[in-house]
C-alpha positions in Angstrom: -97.7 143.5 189.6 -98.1 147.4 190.6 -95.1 148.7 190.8 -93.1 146.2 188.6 -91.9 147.6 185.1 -92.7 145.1 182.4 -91.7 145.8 178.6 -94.0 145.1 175.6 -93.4 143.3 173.2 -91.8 144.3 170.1 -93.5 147.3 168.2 -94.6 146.8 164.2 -91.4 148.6 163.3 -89.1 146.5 165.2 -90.4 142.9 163.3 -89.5 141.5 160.3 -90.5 138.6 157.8 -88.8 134.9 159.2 -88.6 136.2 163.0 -90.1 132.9 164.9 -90.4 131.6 167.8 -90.6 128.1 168.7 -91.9 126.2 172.7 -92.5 122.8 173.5 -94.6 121.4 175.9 -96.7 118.6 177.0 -100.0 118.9 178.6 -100.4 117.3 182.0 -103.6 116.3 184.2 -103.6 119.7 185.9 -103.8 121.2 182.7 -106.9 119.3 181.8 -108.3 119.5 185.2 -108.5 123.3 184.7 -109.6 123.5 181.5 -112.7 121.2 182.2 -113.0 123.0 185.4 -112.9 126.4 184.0 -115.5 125.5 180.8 -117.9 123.2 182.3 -116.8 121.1 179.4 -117.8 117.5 179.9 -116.9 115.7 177.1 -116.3 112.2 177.7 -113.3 112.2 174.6 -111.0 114.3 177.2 -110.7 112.5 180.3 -112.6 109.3 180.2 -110.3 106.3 179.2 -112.9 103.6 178.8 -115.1 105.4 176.6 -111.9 106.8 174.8 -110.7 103.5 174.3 -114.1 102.6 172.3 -113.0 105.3 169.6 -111.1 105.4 166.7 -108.4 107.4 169.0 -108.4 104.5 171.5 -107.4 106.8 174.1 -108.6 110.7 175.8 -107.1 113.5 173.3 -106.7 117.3 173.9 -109.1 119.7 173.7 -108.1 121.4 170.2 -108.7 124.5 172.6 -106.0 124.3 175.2 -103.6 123.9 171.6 -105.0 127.4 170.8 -104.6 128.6 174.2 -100.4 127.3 174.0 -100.4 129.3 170.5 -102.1 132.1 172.2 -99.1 132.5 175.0 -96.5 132.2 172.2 -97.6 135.4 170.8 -98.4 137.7 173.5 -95.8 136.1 175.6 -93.0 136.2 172.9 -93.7 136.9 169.3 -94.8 139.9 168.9 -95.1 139.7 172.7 -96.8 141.9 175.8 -99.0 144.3 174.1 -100.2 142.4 171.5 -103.5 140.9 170.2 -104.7 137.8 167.9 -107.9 139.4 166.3 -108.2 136.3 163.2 -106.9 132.9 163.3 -107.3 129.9 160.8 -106.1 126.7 162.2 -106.4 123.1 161.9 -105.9 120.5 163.8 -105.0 117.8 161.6 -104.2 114.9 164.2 -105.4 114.3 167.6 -102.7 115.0 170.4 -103.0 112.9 173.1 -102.4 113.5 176.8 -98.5 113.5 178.3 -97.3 114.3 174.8 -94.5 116.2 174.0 -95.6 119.0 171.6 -93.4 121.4 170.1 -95.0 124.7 168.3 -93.6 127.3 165.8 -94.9 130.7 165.1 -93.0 132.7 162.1 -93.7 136.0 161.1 -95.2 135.5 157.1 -96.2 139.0 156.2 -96.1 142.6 157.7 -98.8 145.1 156.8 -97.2 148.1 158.2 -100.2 150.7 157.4 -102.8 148.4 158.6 -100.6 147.4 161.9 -100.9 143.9 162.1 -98.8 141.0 161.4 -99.5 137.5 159.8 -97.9 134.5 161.7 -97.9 131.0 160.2 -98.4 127.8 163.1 -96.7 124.8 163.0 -97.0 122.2 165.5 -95.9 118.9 165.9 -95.7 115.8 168.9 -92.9 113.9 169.4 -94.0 111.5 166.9 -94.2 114.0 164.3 -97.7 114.3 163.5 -98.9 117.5 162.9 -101.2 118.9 165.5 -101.6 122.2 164.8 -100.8 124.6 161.3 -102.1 128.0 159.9 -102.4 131.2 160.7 -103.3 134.4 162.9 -103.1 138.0 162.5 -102.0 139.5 165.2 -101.6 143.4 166.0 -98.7 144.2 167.8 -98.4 146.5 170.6 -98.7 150.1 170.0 -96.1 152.7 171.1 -97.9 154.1 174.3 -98.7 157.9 173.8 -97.5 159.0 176.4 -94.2 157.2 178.9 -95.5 159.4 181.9 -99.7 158.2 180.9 -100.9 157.3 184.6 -102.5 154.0 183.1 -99.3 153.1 181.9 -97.3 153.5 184.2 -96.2 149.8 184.7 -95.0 149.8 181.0 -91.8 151.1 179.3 
């Protein structure tokens, strides 16, 4: 990565109102594996079918966390982008999502507070059913204008 320019992401003034983004994905084994790897999280209602079964989801769901984590990406990957930083968020999770489903996850720009610099994004998420997996909202600041282009800390930015 030294050595590489990378961008951030767009800057407060660049954003308005309506811009969105929108990814879809599914979340495979790996995925999981990871996850439950990287948390220590045993919870029998990821990963074990036959107790699964027993419940009124009748088979292993998502972590509501690794939906977080994909809403995470969208905004420092994309909207605002590199740079940025989700410092509130107020989400539900109004339906299960289930293992191998196709998910597909929309992040719009609702409001701008210029003088405070940061941005309110509404979620939207949905399988490939249509249920709703994910909605609300998280304030995000966007990157700040480096200082200096020539700061030696920064020096893999522009």
């Amino acid at each position: 990565m030294l050595g590489k320019k990378r961008k951030l992401g767009k800057k407060i003034q660049d954003l308005k109102v309506g811009d969105s983004y929108t990814s879809s994905f599914s979340i495979e084994d790996k995925d999981l594996l990871m996850y439950l790897g990287l948390t220590d999280d045993a919870n029998p209602l990821y990963i074990q079918h036959d107790y699964a079964s027993e419940t009124p989801y009748n088979r292993p769901i998502v972590p509501t966390v690794m939906i977080f984590g994909k809403v995470s990406s969208i905004i420092s990957m994309h909207l605002p982008g590199p740079g940025s930083h989700i410092f509130k968020q107020e989400l539900d999770y109004p339906n299960p999502l289930f293992h191998y489903s196709e998910v597909k996850i929309t992040a719009e720009i609702s409001l701008i507070h210029k003088n405070d610099h940061y941005i309110d994004v509404m979620i939207n998420g949905y399988d490939e059913e249509g249920d709703e997996i994910v909605r609300g909202k998280v304030s995000v600041r966007p990157p700040y204008e480096p200082k200096s282009m020539n700061a030696s800390s920064l020096e893999n930015f522009y």
